[in-house]
C-alpha positions as CSV (number, residue, x, y, z in Angstrom):
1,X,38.0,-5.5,-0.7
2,X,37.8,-2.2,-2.2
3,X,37.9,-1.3,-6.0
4,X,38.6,1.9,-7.4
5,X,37.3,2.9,-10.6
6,X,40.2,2.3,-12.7
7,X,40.2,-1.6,-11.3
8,X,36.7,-2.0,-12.1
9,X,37.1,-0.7,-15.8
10,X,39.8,-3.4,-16.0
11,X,37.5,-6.3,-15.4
12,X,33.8,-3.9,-16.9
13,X,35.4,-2.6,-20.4
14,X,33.3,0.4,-21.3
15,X,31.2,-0.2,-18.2
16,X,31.0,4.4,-18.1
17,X,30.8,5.3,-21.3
18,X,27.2,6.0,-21.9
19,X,27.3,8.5,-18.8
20,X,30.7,9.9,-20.0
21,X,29.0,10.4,-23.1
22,X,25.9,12.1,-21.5
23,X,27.7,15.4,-19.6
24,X,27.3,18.4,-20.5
25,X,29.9,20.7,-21.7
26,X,30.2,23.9,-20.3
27,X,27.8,26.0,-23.2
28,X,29.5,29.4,-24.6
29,X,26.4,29.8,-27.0
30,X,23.9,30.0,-24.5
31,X,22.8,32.9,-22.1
32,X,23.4,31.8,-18.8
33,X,20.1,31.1,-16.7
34,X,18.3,31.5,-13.3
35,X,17.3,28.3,-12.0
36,X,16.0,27.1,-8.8
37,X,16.2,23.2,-7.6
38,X,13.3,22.1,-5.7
39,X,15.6,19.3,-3.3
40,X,18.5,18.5,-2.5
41,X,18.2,15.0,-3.1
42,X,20.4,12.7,-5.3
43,X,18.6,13.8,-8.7
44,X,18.4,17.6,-7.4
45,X,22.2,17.8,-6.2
46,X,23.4,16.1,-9.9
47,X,21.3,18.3,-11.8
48,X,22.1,21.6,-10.0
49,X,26.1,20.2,-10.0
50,X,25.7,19.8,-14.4
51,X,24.6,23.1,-14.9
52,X,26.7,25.4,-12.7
53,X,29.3,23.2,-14.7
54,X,27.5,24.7,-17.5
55,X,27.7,28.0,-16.7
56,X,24.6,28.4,-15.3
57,X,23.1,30.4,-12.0
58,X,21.5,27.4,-9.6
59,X,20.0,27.5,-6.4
60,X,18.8,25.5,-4.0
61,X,16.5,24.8,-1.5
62,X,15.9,21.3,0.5
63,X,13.6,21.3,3.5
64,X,15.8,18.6,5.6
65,X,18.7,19.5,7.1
66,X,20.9,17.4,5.5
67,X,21.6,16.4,1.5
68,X,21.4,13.1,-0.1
69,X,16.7,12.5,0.5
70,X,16.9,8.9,0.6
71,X,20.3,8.2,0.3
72,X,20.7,7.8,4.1
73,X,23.9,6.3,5.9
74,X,23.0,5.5,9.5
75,X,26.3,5.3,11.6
76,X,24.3,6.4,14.9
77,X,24.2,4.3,17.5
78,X,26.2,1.8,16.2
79,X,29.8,0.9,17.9
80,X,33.2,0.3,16.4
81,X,32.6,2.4,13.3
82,X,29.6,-0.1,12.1
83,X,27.2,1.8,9.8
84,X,24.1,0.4,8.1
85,X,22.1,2.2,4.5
86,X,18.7,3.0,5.7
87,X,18.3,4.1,2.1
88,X,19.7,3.7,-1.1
89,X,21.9,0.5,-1.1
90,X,23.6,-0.8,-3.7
91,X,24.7,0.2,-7.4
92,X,24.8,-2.5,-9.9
93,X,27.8,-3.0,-12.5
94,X,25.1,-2.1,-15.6
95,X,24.1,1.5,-13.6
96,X,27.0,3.4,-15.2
97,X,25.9,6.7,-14.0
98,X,26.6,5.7,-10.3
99,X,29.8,4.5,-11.4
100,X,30.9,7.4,-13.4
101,X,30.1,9.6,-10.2
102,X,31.8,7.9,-8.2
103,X,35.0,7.7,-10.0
104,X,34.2,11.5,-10.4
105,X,34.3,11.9,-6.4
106,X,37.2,9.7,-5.7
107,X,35.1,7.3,-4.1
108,X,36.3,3.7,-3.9
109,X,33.6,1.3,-4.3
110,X,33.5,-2.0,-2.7
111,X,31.8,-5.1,-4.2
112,X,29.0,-6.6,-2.2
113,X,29.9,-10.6,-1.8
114,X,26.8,-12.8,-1.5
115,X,26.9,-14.2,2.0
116,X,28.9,-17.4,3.3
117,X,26.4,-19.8,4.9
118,X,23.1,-21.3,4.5
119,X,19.9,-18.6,3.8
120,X,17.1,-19.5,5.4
121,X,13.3,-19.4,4.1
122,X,10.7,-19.5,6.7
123,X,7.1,-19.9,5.8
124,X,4.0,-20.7,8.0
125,X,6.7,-21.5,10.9
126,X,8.5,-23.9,8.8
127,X,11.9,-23.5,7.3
128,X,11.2,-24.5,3.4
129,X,14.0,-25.5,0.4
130,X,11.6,-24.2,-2.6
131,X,13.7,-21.5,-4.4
132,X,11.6,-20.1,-6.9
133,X,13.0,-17.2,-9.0
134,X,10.5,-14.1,-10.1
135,X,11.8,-14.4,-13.6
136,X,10.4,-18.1,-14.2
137,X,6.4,-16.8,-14.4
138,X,6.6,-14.0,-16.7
139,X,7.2,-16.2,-19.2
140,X,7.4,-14.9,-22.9
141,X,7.1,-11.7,-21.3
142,X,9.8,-11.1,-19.4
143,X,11.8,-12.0,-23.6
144,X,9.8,-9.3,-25.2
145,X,10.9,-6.9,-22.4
146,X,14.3,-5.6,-23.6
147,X,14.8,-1.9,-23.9
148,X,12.7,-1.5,-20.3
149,X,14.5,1.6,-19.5
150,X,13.8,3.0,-23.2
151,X,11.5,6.1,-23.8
152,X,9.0,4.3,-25.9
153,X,8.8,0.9,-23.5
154,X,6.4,-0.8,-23.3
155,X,5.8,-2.0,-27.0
156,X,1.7,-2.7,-27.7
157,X,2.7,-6.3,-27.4
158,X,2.8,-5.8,-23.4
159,X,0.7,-3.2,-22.5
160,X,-2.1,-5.3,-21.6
161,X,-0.1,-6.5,-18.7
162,X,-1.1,-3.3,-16.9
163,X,-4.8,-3.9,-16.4
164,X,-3.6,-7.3,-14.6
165,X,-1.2,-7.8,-11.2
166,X,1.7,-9.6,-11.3
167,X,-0.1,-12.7,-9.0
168,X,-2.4,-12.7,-11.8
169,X,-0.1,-12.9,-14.0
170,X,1.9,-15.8,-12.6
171,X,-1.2,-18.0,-11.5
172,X,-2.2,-17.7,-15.1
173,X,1.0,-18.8,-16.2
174,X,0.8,-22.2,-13.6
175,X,2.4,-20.7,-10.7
176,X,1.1,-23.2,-7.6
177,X,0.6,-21.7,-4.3
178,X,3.6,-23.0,-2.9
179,X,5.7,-20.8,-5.3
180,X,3.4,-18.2,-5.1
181,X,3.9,-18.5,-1.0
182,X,7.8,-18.4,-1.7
183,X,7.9,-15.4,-4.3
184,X,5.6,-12.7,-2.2
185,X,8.9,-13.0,0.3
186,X,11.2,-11.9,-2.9
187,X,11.7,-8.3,-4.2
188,X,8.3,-7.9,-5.9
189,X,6.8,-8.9,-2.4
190,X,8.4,-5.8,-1.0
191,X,7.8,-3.7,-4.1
192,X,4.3,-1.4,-3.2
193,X,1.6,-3.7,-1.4
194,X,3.2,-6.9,-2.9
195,X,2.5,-9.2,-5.6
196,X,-1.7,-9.1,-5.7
197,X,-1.3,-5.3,-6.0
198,X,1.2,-4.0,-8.4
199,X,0.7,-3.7,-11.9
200,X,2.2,-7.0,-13.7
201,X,3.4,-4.8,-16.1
202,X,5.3,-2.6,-13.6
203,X,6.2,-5.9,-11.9
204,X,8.0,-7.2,-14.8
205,X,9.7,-3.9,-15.6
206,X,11.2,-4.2,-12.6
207,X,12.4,-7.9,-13.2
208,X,13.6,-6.9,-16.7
209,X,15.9,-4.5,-15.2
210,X,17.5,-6.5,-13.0
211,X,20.1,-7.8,-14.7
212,X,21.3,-11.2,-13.6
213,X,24.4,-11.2,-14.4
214,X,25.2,-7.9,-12.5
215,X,28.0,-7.1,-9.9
216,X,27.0,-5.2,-6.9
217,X,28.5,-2.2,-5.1
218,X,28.6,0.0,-3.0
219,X,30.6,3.1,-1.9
220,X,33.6,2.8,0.7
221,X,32.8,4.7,3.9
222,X,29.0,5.0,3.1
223,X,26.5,5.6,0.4
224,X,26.0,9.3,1.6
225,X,29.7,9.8,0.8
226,X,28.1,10.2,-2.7
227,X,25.2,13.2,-1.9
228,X,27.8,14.9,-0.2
229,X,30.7,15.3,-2.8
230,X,28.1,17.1,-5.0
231,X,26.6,19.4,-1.9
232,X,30.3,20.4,-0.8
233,X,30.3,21.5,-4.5
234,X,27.4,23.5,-4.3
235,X,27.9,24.8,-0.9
236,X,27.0,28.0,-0.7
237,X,23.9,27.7,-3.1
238,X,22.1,25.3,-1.2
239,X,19.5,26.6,1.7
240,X,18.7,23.5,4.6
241,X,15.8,24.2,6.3
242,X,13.9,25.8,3.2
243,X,10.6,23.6,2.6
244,X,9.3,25.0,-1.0
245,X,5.1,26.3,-0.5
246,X,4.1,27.2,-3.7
247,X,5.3,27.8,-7.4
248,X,4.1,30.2,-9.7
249,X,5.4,31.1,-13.5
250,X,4.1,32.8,-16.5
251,X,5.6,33.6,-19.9
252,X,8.9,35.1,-18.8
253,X,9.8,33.3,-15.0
254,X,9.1,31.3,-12.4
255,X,8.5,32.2,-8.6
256,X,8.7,29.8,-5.5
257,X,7.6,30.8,-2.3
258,X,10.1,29.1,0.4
259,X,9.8,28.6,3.8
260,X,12.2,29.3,6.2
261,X,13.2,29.8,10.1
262,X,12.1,33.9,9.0
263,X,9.2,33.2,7.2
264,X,8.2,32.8,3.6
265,X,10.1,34.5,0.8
266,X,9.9,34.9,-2.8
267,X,12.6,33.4,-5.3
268,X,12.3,34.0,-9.0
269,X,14.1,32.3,-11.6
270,X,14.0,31.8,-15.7
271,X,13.6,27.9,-14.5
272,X,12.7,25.3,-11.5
273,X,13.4,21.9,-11.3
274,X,10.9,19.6,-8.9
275,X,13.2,17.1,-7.4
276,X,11.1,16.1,-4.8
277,X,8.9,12.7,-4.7
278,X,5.2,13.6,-6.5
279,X,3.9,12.1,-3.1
280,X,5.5,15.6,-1.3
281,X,5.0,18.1,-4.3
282,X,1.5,17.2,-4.2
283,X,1.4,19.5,-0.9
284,X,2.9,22.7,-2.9
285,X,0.3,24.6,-3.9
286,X,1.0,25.6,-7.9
287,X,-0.7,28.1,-10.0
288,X,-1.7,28.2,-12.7
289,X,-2.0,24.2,-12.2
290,X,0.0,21.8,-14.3
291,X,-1.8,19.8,-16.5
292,X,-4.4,17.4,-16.2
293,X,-2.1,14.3,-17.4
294,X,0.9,16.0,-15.0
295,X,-2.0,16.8,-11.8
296,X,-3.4,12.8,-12.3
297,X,0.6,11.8,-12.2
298,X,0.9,14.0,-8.5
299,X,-2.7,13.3,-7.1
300,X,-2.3,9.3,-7.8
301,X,1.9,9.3,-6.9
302,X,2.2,5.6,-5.0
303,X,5.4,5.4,-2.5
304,X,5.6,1.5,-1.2
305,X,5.9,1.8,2.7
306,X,9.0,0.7,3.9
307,X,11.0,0.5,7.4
308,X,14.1,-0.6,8.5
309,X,15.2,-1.7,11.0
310,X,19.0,-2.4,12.8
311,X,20.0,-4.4,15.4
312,X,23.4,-4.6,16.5
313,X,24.5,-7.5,17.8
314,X,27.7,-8.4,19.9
315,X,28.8,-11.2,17.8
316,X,28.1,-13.0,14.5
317,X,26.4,-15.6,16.4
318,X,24.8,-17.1,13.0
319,X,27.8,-18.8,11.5
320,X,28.6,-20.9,14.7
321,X,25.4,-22.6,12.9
322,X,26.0,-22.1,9.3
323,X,24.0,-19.4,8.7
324,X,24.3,-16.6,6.5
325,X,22.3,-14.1,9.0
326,X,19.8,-13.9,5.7
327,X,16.5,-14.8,5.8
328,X,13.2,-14.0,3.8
329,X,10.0,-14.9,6.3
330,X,6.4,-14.1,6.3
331,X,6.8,-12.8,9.7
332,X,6.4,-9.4,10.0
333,X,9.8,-8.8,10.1
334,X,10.1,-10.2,6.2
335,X,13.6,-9.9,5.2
336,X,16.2,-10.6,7.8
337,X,19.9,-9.9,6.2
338,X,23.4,-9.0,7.8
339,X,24.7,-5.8,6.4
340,X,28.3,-5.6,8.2
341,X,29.3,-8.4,6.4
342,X,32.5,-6.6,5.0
343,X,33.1,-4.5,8.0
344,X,35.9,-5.5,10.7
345,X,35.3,-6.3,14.4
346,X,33.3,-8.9,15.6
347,X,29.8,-6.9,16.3
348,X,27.8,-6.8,13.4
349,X,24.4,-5.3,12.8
350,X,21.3,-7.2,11.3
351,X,18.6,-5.5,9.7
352,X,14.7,-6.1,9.5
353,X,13.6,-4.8,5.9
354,X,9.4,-4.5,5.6
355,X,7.1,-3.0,3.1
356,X,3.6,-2.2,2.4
357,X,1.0,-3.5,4.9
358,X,4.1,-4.9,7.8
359,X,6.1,-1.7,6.7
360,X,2.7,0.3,7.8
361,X,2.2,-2.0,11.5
362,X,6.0,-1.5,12.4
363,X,6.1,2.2,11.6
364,X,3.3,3.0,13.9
365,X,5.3,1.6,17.0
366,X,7.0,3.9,19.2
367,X,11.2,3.2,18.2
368,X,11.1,0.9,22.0
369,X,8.4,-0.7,21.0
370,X,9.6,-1.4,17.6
371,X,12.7,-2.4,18.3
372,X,11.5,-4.9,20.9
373,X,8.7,-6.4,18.7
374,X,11.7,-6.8,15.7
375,X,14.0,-8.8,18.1
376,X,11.1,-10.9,19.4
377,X,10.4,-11.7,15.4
378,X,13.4,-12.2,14.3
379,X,14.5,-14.6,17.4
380,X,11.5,-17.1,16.3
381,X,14.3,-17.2,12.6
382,X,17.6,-16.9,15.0
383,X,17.0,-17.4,18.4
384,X,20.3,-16.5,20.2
385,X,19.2,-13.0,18.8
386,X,18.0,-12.0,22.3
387,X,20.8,-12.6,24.6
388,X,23.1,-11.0,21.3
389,X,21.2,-8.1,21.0
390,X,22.8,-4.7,22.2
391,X,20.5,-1.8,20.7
392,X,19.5,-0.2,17.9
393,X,17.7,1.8,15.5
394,X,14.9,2.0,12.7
395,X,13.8,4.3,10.1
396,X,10.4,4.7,8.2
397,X,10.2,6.2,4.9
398,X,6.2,6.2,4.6
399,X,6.3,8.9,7.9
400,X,9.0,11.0,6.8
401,X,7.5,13.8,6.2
402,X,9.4,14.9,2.9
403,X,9.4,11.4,1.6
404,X,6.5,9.8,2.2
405,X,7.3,6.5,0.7
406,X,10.9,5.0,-0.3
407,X,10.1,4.1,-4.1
408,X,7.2,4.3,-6.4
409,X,5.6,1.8,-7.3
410,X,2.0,1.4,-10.0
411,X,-1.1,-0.1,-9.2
412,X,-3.1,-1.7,-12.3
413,X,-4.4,0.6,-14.9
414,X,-1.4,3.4,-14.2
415,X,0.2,2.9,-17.2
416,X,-0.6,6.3,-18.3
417,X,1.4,7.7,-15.5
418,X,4.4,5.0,-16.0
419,X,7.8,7.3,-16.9
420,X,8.1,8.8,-19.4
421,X,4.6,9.7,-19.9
422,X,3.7,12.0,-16.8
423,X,7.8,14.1,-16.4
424,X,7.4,16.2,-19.6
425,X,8.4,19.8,-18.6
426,X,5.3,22.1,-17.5
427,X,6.1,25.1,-19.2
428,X,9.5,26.3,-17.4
429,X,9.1,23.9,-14.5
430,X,11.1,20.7,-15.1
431,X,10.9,17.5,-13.0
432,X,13.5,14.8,-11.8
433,X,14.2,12.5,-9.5
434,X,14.1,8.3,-9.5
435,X,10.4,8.4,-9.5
436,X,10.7,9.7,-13.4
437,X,12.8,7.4,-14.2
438,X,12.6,4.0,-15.3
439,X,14.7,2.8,-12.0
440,X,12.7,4.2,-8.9
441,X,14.7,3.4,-6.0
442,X,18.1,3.2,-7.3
443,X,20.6,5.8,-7.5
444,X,20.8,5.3,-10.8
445,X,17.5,6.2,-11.7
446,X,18.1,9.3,-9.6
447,X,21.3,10.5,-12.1
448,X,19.7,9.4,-14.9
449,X,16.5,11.9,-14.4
450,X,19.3,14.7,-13.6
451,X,20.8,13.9,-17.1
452,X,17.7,14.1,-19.1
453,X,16.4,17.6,-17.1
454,X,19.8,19.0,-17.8
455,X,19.4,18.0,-21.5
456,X,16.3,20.0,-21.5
457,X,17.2,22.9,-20.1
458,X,20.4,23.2,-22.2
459,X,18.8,21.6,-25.5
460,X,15.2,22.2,-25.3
């Protein structure tokens, strides 16, 4: 089922009016400016779109050939028009941003169902019925948490949670093994290197935000459909191919040095905005350097490791058994889920999602190699896999070169660095994208870092 925007308003009363609120108005008062976008991801592309609406010169430059960063629809190899996110997938009924875009695009949005049939958990080669919910062992926490996506968060009352991880956390509030065992297969398992890594305070951030009574989305036709409505805005300022080397400023401007099929070039500008991961910009060299707070922020950037992985298959073979085609293992495979669910035809593609130390393993295969190690995994969960299996695909964030991670993520004693703290404008140089925001991963958090560098630049 599709829903337009005007059908989700009807059921979501006011669901867009925070980010209606939030655009900028084209600006008579002010001088119009130079300014230079450092990628064309999600954050760059909405940033660069608000202020040519504003009146404003932009330019940009993104070293892929192709918009969107991690906002990644994979429709190659599949058959019968089957396509699969290998990036960004999903925007919740509380991220009004997304929505407001969307509607802004024309682009229908379809509601993710949860799956018909039985999930299964696998653990130590045993299928287990223990669910366990992440929310349960933060305790009076996870209550004091509201306003997680606020400027000020986290109050005092919390911030001793960063010199802890979130296992800590939880065996300290009388979490036994066996839930423990349960919850490293759960979004915080797959967030950075997992539950004995991440900082409990980042952990429960994380938690906080997701909102449980929340709707999920996602856009008719593809996820990229989104990334692309703003770049056929921006056409003809955006250079492909254009890797930025170094950025300079003083006083009065701002110069980047950009690489290109020619060589490198100079581009000055009254303004820049860095909307590339920290993990990437750390490899621009930048004088005179930012400072030491905003260096410590780049240096120490953490991107959890994650590949994907697709396998088509020729039919739906799992609901013959009552299955669901989800499953959340401590294989290396991990998270085993049908994404085609709401696509037609009967071939359907099942993905392999791993992070951290199994996100690292995986990545290192050759694509044969990987492909053949996922199937052999995953048939151990479903195991008419083999003779279903027609081909696929994989991608891994932590080796793409411009990426280097899919989503930050904060080791203990990184509170410091947390957003807001670290994405304070360097003199003329601004900085966006989801890993300043309060939603790293999401395309909200993307927009949302867009809207507050625009602000800046039109109201600082």
């Amino acid at each position: 089922m599709t829903l337009t925007r005007r059908e989700f308003l009807a059921r979501s009363a006011g669901a867009a009016a925070m980010a209606i609120a939030a655009r900028p108005m084209r600006s008579t008062a002010q001088t119009p400016q130079r300014i230079v976008v450092i990628g064309a991801g999600l954050a760059g592309l909405c940033a660069a779109f608000e202020l040519v609406t504003a009146g404003h010169d932009v330019t940009i430059f993104e070293a892929r050939e192709r918009p969107g960063g991690r906002v990644l629809t994979l429709r190659e190899p599949f058959a019968d028009g089957l396509y699969a996110e290998a990036g960004a997938m999903t925007i919740s009924s509380s991220h009004t941003l997304s929505i407001h875009y969307a509607e802004r695009f024309e682009l229908p949005l379809v509601e993710v169902k949860g799956p018909t049939g039985a999930f299964i958990t696998h653990i130590r080669g045993e299928r287990v019925n223990r669910p366990v919910s992440a929310r349960k062992y933060f305790g009076e926490a996870l209550a004091a948490s509201a306003g997680a996506d606020a400027a000020d968060w986290p109050p005092a009352s919390l911030r001793g949670l960063d010199a802890i991880t979130v296992g800590e956390l939880w065996r300290k509030n009388g979490a036994p093994e066996d839930d423990l065992a349960v919850l490293r297969l759960g979004f915080l398992g797959l967030l950075g290197d997992g539950i004995d890594a991440i900082s409990a305070l980042n952990g429960l951030r994380e938690t906080a935000l997701r909102l449980p009574g929340d709707r999920h989305f996602r856009i008719d036709g593809g996820n990229d459909r989104l990334p692309k409505s703003f770049a056929a805005k921006l056409r003809e300022r955006i250079h492909y191919g254009a890797p930025v080397v170094r950025i300079a400023q003083d006083a009065a401007s701002v110069t980047l040095s950009v690489k290109d099929a020619s060589g490198v070039h100079q581009v000055s500008a009254d303004r820049a905005i860095c909307a590339v991961p920290f993990t990437t910009l750390r490899d621009v060299a930048v004088s005179p350097p930012f400072s030491p707070l905003k260096q410590k922020a780049i240096e120490e950037a953490l991107s959890t490791a994650v590949t994907r992985t697709f396998l088509q298959c020729r039919t739906r073979f799992w609901t013959a058994s009552g299955l669901s085609g989800g499953a959340s293992t401590d294989l290396p495979v991990a998270s085993l889920s049908h994404v085609t669910g709401d696509q037609p035809g009967p071939r359907a593609i099942l993905e392999s999602y791993t992070g951290g130390a199994n996100a690292r393993r995986l990545a290192a295969m050759p694509l044969p190699d990987r492909l053949e190690f996922v199937v052999d995994q995953s048939s151990r969960i479903f195991p008419d896999l083999r003779s279903q299996f027609e081909g696929g695909t994989s991608v891994s964030w932590s080796t793409d070169p411009w990426a280097k991670g899919a989503y930050a993520w904060f080791k203990p004693g990184q509170l410091p660095l947390l957003p807001p703290r670290a994405d304070a404008a360097e003199g003329r140089v601004h900085f966006a994208g989801d890993h300043t925001s309060a939603l790293p991963g999401w395309m909200q958090g993307a927009l949302a870092s867009a809207q507050r560098v625009v602000q800046e630049i039109l109201h600082g």
